[in-house]
VOBARO-215882 format. One record per residue (C-alpha): residue number from 1; x negated, y, z. Coordinates in nm, 4 decimals. Example, Ala and Ser with C-alpha at 12.3 -4.5 7.8 and 13.67 -1.06 7.14 Angstrom:
BEGIN
   n     east    north       up
   1  -1.2300  -0.4500   0.7800
   2  -1.3670  -0.1060   0.7140
This chain:
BEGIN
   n     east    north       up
   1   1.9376   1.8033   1.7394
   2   1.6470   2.0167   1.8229
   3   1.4452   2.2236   1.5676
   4   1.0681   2.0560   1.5434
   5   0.7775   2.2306   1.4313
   6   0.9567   2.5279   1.2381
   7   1.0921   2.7852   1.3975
   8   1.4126   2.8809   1.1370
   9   1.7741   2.7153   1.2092
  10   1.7522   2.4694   0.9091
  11   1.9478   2.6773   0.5628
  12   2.0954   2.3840   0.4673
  13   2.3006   2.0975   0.6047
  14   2.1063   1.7368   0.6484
  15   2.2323   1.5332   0.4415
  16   2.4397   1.2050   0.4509
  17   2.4016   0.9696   0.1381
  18   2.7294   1.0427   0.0456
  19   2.6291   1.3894  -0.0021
  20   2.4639   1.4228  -0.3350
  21   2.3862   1.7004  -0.5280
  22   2.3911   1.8352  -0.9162
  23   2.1292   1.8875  -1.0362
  24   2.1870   2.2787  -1.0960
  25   2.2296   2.3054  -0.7289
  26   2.0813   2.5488  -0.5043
  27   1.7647   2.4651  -0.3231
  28   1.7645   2.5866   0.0487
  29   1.4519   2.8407   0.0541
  30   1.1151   2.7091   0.1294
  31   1.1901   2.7457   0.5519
  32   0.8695   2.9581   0.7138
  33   0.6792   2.7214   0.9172
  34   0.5065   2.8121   1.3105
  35   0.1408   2.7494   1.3390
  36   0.1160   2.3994   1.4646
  37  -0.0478   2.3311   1.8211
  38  -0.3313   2.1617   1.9195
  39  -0.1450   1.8674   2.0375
  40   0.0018   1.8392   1.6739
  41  -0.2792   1.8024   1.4995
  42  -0.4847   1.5728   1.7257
  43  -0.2423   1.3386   1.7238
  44  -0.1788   1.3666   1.3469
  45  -0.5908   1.2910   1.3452
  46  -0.5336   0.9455   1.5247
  47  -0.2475   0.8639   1.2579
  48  -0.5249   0.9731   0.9562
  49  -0.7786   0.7418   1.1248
  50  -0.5769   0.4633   1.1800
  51  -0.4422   0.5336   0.8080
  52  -0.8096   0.5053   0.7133
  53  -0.8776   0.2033   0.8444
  54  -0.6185  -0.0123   0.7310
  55  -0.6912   0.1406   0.3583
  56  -1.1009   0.1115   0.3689
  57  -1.0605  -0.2730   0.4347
  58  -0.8711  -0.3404   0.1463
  59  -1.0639  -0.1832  -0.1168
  60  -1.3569  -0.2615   0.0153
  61  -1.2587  -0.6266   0.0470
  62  -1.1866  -0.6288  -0.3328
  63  -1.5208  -0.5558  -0.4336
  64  -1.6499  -0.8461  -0.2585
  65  -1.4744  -1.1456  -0.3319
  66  -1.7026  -1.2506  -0.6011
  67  -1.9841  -1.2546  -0.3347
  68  -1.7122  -1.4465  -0.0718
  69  -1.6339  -1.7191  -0.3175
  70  -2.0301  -1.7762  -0.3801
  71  -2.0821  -1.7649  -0.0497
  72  -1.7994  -2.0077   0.0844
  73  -1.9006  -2.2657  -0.2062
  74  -1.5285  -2.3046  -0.2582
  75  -1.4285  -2.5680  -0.4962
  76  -1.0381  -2.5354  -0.5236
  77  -0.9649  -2.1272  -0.5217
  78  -0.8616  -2.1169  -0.1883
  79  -1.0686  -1.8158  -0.1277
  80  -0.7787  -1.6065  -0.2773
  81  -0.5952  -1.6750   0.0354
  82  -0.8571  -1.3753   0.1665
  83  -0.6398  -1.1400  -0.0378
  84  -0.3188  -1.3092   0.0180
  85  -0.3040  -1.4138   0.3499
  86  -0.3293  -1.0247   0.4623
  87  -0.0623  -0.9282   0.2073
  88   0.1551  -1.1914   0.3074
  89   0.1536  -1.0944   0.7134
  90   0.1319  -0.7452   0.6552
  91   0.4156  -0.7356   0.4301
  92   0.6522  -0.9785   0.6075
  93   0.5595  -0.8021   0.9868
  94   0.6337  -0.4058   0.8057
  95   1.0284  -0.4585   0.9196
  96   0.9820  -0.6149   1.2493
  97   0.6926  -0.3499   1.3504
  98   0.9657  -0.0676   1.2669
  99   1.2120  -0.2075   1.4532
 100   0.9914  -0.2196   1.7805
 101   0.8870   0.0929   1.7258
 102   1.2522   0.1913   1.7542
 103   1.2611   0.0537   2.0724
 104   0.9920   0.0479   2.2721
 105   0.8211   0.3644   2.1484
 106   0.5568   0.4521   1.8697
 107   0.2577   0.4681   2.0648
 108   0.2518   0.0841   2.2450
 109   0.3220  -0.0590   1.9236
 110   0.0673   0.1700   1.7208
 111  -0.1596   0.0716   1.9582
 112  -0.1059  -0.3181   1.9627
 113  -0.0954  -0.2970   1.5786
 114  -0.4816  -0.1355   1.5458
 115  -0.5666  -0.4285   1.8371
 116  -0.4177  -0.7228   1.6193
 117  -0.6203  -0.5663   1.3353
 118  -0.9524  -0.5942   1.5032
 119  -0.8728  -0.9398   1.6529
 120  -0.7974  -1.0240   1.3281
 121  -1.1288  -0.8691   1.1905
 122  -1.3568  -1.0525   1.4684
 123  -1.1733  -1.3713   1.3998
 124  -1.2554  -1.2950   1.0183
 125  -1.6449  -1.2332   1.0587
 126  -1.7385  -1.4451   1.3483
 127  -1.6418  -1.7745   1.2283
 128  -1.8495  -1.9613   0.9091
 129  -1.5279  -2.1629   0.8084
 130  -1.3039  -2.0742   0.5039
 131  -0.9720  -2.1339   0.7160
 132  -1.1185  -1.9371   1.0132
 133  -1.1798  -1.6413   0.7884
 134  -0.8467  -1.6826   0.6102
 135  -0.6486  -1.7051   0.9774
 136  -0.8657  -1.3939   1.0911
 137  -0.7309  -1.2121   0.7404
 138  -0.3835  -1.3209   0.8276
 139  -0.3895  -1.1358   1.1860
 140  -0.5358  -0.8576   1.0333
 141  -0.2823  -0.8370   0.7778
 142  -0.0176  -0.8251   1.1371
 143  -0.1929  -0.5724   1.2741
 144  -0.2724  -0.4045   0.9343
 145   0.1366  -0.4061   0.8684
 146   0.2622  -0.2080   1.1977
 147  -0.0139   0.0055   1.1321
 148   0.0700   0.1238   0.7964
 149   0.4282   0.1414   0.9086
 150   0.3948   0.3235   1.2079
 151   0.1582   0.6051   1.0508
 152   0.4410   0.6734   0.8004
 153   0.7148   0.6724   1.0777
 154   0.4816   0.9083   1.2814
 155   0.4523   1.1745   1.0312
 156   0.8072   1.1475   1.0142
 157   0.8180   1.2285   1.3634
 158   0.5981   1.5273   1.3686
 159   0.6772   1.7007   1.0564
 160   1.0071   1.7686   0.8745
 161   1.0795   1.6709   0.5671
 162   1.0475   2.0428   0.3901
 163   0.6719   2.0662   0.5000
 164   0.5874   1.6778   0.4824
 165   0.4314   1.7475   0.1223
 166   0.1122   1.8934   0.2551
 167   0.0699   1.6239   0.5221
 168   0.1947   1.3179   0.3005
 169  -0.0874   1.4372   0.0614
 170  -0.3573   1.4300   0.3339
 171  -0.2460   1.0869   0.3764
 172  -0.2669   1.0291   0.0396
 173  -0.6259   1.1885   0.0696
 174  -0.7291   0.9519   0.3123
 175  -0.6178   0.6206   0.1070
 176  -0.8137   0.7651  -0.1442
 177  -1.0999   0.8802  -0.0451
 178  -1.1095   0.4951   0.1304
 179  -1.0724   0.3953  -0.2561
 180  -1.4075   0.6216  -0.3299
 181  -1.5847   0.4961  -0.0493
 182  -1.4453   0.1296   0.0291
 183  -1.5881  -0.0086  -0.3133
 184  -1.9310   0.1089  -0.2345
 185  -1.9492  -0.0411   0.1041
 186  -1.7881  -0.3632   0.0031
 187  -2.0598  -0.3546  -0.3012
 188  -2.3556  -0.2543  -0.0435
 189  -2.2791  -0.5085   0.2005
 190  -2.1811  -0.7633  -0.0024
 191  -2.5145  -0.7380  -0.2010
 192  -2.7145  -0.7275   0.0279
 193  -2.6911  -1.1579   0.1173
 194  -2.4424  -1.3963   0.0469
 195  -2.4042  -1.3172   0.4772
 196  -2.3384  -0.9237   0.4644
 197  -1.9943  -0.9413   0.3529
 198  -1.9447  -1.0699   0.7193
 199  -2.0287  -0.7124   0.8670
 200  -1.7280  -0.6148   0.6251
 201  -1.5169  -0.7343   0.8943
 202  -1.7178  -0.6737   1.2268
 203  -2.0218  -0.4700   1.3261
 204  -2.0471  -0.2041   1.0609
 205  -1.6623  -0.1528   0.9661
 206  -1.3744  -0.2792   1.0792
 207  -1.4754  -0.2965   1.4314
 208  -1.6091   0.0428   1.4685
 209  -1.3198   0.2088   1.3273
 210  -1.0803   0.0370   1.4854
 211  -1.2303   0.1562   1.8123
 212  -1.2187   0.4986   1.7064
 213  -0.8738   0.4169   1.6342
 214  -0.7419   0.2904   1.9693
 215  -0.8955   0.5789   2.1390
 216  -0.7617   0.8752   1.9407
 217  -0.4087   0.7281   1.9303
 218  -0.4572   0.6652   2.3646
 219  -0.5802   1.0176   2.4417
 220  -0.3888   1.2241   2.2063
 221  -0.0639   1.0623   2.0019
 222   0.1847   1.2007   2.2886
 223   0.4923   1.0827   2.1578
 224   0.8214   1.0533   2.3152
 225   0.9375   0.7390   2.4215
 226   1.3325   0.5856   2.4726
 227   1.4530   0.5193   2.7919
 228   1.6362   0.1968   2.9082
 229   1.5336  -0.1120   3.0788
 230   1.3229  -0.4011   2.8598
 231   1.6078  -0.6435   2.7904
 232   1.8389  -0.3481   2.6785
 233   1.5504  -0.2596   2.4480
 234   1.5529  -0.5974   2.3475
 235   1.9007  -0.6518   2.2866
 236   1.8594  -0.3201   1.9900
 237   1.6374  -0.4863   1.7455
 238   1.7983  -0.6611   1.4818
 239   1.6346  -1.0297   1.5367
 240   1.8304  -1.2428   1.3178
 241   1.7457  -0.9774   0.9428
 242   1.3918  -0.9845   1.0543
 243   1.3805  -1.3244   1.1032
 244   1.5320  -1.3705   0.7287
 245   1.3048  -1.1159   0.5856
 246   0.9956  -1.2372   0.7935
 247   1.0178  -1.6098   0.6838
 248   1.1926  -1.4684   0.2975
 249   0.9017  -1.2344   0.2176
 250   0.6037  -1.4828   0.3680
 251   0.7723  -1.7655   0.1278
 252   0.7848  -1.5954  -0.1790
 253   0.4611  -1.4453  -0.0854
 254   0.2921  -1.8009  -0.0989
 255   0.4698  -1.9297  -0.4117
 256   0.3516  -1.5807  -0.5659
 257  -0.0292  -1.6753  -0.4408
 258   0.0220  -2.0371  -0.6174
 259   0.2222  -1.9665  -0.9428
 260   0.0034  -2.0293  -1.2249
 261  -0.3915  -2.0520  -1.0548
 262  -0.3101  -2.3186  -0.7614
 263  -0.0289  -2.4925  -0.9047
 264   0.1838  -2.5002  -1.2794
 265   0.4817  -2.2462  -1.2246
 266   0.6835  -2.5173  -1.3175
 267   0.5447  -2.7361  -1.0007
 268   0.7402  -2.8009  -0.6882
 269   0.4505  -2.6537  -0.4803
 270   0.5597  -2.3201  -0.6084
 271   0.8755  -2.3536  -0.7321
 272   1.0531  -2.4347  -0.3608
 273   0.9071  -2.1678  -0.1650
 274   0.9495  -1.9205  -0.4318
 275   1.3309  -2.0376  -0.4436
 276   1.3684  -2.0461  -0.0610
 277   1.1956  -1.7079  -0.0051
 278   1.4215  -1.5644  -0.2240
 279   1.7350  -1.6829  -0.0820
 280   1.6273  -1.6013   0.2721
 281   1.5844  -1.2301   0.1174
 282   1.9233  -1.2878  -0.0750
 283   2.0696  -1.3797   0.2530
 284   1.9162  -1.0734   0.4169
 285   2.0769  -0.8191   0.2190
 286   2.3860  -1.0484   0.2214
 287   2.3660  -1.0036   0.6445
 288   2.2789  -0.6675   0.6375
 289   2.5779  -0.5947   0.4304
 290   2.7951  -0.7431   0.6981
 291   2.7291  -0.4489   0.9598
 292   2.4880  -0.5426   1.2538
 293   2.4935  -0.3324   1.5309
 294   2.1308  -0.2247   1.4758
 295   2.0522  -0.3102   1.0925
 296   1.6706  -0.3090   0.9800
 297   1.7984  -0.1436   0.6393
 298   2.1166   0.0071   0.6587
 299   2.3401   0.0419   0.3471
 300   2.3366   0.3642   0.3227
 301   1.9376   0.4365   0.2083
 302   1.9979   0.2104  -0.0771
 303   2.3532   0.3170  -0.1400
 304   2.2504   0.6143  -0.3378
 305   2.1103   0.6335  -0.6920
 306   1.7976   0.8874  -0.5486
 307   1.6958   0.6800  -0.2561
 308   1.7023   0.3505  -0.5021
 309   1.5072   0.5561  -0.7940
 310   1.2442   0.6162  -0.5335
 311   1.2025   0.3212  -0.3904
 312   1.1761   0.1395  -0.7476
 313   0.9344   0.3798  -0.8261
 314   0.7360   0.2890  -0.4874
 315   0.7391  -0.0799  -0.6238
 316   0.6279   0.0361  -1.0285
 317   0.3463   0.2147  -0.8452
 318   0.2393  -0.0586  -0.6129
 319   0.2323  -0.2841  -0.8890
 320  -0.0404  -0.0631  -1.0767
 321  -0.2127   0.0828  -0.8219
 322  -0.3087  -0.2471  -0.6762
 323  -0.3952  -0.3901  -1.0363
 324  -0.6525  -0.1163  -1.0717
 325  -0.8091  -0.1329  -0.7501
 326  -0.8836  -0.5090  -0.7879
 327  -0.9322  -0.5654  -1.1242
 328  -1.1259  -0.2376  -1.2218
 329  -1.4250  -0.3971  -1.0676
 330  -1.3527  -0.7360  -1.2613
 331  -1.4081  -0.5055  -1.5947
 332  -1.7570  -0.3511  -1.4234
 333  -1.9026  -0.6695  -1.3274
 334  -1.7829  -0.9156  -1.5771
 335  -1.7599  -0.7033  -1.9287
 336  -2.0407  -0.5011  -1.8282
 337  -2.2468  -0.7053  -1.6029
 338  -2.2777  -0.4601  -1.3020
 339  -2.3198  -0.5952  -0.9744
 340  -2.0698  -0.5770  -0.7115
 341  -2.2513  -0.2074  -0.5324
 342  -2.2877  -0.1200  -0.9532
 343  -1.9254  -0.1731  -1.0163
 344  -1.8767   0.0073  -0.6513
 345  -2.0290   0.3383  -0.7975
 346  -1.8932   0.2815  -1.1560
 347  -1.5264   0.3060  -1.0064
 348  -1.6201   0.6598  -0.8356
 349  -1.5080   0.8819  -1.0767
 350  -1.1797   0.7494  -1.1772
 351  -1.0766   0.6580  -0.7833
 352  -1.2250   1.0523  -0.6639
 353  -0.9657   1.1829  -0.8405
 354  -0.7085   1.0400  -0.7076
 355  -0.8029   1.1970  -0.3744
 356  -0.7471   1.5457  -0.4434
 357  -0.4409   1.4427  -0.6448
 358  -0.2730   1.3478  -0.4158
 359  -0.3278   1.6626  -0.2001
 360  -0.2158   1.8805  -0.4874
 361   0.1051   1.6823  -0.4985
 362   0.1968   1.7165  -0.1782
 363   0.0938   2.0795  -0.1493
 364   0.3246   2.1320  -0.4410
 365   0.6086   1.9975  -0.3030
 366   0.6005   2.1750  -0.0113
 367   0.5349   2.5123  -0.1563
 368   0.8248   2.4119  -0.4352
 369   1.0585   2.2315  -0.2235
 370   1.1292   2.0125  -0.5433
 371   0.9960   1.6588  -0.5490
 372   1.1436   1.5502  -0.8917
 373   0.8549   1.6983  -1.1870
 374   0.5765   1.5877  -0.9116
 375   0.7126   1.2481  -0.9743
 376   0.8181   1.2892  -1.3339
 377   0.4129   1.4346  -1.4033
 378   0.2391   1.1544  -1.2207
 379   0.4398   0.9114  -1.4543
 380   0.3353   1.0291  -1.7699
 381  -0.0037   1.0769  -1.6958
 382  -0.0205   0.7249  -1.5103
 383   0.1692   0.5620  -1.8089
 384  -0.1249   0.7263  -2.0801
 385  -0.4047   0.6567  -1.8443
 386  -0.2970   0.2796  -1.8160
 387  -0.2579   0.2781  -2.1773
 388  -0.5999   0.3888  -2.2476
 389  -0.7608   0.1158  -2.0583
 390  -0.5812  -0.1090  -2.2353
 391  -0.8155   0.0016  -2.5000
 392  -1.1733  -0.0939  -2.3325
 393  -1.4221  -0.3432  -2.4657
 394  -1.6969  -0.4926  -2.3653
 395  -1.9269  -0.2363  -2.5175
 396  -1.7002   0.0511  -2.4575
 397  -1.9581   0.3605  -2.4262
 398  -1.9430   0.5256  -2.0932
 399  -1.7810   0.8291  -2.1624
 400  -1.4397   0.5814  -2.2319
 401  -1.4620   0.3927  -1.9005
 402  -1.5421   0.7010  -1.6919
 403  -1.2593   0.8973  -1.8604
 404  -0.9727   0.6688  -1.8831
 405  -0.9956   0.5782  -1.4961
 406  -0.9873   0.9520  -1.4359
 407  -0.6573   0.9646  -1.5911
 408  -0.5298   0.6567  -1.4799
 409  -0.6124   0.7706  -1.0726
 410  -0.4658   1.1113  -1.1042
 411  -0.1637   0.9697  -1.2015
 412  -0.2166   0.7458  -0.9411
 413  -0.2978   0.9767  -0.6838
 414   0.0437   1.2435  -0.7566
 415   0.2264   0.8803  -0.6868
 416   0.0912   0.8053  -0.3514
 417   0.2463   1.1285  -0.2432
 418   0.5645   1.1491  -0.4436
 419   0.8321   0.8933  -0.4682
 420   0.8623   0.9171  -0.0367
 421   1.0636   1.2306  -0.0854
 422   1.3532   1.1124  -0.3451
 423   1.4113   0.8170  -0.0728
 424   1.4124   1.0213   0.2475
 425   1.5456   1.3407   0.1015
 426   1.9981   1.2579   0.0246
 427   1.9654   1.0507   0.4744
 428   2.0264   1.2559   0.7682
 429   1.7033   1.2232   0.9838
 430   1.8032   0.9418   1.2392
 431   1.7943   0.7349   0.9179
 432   1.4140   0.8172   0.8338
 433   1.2748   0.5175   1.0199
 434   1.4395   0.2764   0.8591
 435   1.3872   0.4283   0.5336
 436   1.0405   0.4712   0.5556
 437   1.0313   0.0721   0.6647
 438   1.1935  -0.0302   0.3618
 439   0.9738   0.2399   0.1703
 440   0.6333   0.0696   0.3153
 441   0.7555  -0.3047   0.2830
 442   0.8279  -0.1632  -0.0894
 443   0.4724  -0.0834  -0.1365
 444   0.3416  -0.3754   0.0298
 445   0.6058  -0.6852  -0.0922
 446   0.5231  -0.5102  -0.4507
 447   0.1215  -0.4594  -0.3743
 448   0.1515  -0.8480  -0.3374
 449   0.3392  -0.8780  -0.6633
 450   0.0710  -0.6938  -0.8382
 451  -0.1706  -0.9353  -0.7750
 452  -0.0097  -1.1907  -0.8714
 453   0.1276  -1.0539  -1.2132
 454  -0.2073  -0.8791  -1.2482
 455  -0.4083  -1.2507  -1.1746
 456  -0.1829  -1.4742  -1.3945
 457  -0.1925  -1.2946  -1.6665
 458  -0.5473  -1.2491  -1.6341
 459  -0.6170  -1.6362  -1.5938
 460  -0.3747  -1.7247  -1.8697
 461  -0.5549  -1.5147  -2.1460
 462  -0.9043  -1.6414  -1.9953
 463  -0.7849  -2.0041  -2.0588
 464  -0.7217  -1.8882  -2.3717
 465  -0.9858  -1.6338  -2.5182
 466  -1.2557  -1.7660  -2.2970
 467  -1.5052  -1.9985  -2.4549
 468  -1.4275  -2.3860  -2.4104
 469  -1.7892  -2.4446  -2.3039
 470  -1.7570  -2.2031  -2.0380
 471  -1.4011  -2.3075  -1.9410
 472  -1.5565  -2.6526  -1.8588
 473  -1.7322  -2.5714  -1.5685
 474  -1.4519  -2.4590  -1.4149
 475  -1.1726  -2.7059  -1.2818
 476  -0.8086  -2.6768  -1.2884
 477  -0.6248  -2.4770  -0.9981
 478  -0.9658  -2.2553  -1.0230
 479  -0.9091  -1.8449  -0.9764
 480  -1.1532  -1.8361  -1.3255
 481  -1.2015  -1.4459  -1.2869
 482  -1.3838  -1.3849  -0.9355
 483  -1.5523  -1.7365  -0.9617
 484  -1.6726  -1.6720  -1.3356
 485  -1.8798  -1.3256  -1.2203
 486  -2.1546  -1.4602  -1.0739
 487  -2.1962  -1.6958  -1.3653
 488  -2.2031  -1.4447  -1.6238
 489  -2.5240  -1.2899  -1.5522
 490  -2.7094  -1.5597  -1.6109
 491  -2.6143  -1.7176  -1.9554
 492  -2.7939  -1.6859  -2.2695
 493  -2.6587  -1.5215  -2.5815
 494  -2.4465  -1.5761  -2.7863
 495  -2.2334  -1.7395  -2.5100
 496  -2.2852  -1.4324  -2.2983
 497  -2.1033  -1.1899  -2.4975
 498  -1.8537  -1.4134  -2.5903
 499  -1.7145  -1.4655  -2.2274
 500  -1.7530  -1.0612  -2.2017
 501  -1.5764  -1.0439  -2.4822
 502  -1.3101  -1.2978  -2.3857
 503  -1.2985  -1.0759  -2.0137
 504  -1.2260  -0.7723  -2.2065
 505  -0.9515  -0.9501  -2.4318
 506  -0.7633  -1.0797  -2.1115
 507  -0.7647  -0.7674  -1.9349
 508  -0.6521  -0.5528  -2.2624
 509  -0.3581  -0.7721  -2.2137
 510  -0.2862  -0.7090  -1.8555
 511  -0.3526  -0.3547  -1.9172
 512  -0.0496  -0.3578  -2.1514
 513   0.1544  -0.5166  -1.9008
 514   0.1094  -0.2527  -1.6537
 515   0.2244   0.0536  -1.9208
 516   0.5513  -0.1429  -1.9358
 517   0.5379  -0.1589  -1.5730
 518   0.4761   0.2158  -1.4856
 519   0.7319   0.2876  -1.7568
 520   1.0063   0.0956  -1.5353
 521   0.8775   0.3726  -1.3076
 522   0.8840   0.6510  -1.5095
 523   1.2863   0.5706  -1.6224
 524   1.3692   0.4833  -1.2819
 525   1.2581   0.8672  -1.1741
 526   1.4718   1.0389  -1.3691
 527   1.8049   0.9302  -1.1812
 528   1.6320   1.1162  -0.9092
 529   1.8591   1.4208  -0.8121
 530   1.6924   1.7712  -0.6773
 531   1.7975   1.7550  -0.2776
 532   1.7605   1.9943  -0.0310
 533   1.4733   1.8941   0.2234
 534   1.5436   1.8985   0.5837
 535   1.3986   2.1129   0.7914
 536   1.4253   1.9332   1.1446
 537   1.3148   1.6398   1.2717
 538   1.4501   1.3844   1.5219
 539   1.3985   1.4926   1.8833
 540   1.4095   1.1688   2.0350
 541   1.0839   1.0356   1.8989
 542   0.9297   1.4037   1.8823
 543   0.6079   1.4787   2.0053
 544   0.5769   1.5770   2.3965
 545   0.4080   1.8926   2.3099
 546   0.3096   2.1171   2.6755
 547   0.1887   2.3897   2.4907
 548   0.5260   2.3907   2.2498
 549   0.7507   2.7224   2.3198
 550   1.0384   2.7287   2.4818
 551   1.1862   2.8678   2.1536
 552   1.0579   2.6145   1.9385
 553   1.2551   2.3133   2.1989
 554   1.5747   2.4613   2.2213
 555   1.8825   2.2327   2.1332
């Protein structure tokens, strides 16, 4: 195995699972890095954008789904399908996109992933049609899926693990500075008519950027590529577990999108997909346990107690994160009456932070070589930070609002860049693909989760702190919280501040919900054990570097 961008023989062995460390064990010595080339960081430029891209359309999505439900008149709550139809295809195409990437190469399928996404996004903001723009969010959410796990698997490629901390936390920069600026473009587009959330999707976002995109990743990712013929290729890809997974995830996906807004929990409608997507994800692990030649999770990344702590960690963290990015703005707008650009600016301060954060994080790491008190910090301060909103009103002064978000995003931000290194670090290198799948369809199956837990508790406490006057208007199956908004604004007192009151109630509640939540996290990081970080990276997918010394390629 070739030594990648450093230029020391590794200190330490790379690690199989089985190799585990105490926790008093010797650290190898932070290894001295080369100066990277040109090449290197052009390409790493197309992953950022591409990174960028797939983050600025969700958040700025979430600030305008009040303004999409006005807009589409919708009368039964299918507009939450905008949301969940891109979760559900991004999450349930994560393995499959991994597992082509394995095969045919990281560049063809980066670059039909950022083409499904703006297909996706044309389909989305062409078309005046609720299903069209729910189809258009669901080949998005393809294309948004390989593109989230190929950026991962690239920097995998490019960097070794014992200097990834620097470059996972200018990933981590870009997702969040798409957090600072998504919300205000949602907000400024989506104010503008009930027709400007449509440029969300095509002239003045998604389109553009994608562009960008395509042509970074075509004139500068070089990447190696496998050799072998198109059926052999074909023949490596583990078809049947990402069949189970694909139809597993989607299914419990849509039975998560129903439970308790669509349909009763209790009601067939959500009950047999919920039931069948499990078992296809039961069966899954159940076939991946039996040894296929190629396996789309092999045993060993789960078969050791610091890969599993991260990766539950990963799921704690999508679970929150995603809770505050969509229902921050529900506080803004409905307790406090902002409108959607208003709520955009409001949630500045508290998702800023997480920005440079995340960039500290990863800086640390790399300069420590120890991964576990990055994770253990970002924990505590997520867990007090979540807590603390908990505690907002509907009259909460400014100062409280501002301040507990800033807390609740640094925590946030350390976590974007954290938990990947307890999962990656105990595998030898040629396991890092598959990892990092599992590690992104983590995020995103969980991401998917959080809405859900996040909505339904949300709805439940409306139906019951929520004013039975105001509750008429609404009927059953009805998301209550984006579709109450735009109501708000215009009632008369008293009734007014009793439905911000009964907002603020509801979300105290969820709040609560999420410290138990990041908790889970917090316990499931210390069973993390202190391993050495590898210092080479797998030559096979390694970038095709000209100007790389002869010194720096040698076996």
């Amino acid at each position: 195995m070739a030594v990648g961008p450093t230029t020391e023989k590794p200190t330490t062995p790379v690690r199989r699972s089985s190799d585990t460390d105490d926790d008093d064990a010797t650290l190898a010595s932070p290894p001295q890095t080369s100066k990277k080339s040109r090449a290197f960081y052009l390409s790493f430029l197309a992953i950022m954008v591409a990174t960028f891209l797939s983050a600025l359309d969700l958040t700025a999505v979430a600030t305008a789904l009040p303004t999409i439900a006005r807009a589409l008149d919708d009368t039964h709550g299918d507009f939450t399908w905008i949301g969940s139809a891109y979760a559900l295809a991004s999450t349930a195409f994560i393995p499959l996109s991994a597992n082509l990437s394995h095969a045919f190469g990281r560049k063809p399928i980066f670059l039909a992933a950022v083409t499904i996404f703006a297909v996706g996004s044309a389909i989305a903001g062409e078309f005046c049609l609720q299903p069209m723009l729910i189809a258009g969010r669901g080949v998005q959410g393809i294309g948004g899926g390989g593109i989230l796990a190929l950026a991962e698997i690239l920097t995998a490629d490019l960097v070794p693990l014992s200097e990834r901390g620097l470059y996972r936390g200018l990933l981590g920069l870009v997702w969040s500075f798409a957090s600072v600026i998504g919300p205000p473009v949602g907000g400024a587009l989506a104010n503008g008519s009930d027709k400007g959330w449509r440029w969300l999707f095509c002239e003045y976002l998604n389109l553009p950027v994608s562009s960008l995109a395509f042509v970074l990743i075509c004139v500068f990712l070089n990447v190696r590529r496998p050799e072998g013929s198109i059926k052999k290729k074909l023949r490596t890809i583990d078809w049947i577990g990402n069949i189970l997974v694909l139809f597993g995830s989607g299914l419990a996906i849509v039975g998560l999108t129903w439970g308790g807004i669509r349909y009763s929990w209790s009601s067939i409608n959500v009950l047999a997909p919920l039931l069948l997507g499990f078992t296809l994800l039961f069966g899954f692990g159940v076939y991946e346990a039996r040894g296929p030649a190629n396996p789309t999770i092999p045993l060993d990344i789960i078969g050791n107690r610091t890969s599993l702590s991260g990766l539950i960690a990963t799921a704690s963290h999508a679970i929150c994160s995603i809770t505050a990015i969509y229902f921050m703005p529900v506080y803004l707008q409905a307790c406090l009456g902002a409108t959607p650009l208003q709520s955009a600016v409001d949630f500045l301060p508290g998702s800023g932070f997480s920005a440079p954060t995340a960039l500290i994080a990863g800086a640390a790491i790399k300069i420590t070589q120890r991964y576990r008190l990055a994770n253990w910090v970002g924990w505590v301060i997520m867990i007090v930070g979540a807590g603390l909103l908990s505690l907002l009103k509907d009259d909460s002064p400014k100062g409280d609002w501002v301040g507990f978000q800033i807390l609740f995003s640094t925590g946030m931000g350390v976590l974007f860049t954290a938990p990947i290194f307890p999962v990656l670090a105990p595998l030898p290198i040629d396991r890092a693909p598959s990892a990092i799948a599992l590690f992104t369809f983590t995020r995103a199956f969980f991401q998917a989760w959080g809405i859900t837990i996040a909505s339904t508790i949300l709805q439940n406490k409306l139906e019951t702190n929520l004013p039975i006057a105001f509750l008429a208007e609404f009927p059953q199956g009805y998301e209550i919280a984006y579709a109450a908004i735009p109501v708000i604004s215009k009632l008369e007192q008293p009734l007014k501040g009793a439905v911000q009151a009964g907002f603020a109630a509801s979300l105290s509640t969820m709040w609560k919900v999420m410290v138990g939540i990041a908790v889970v996290g917090f316990l499931a990081s210390l069973f993390m054990k202190e391993i050495p970080l590898a210092t080479v990276v797998d030559e096979k997918y390694a970038l095709a570097d000209p100007e790389r010394s002869s010194e720096e390629s040698r076996v």
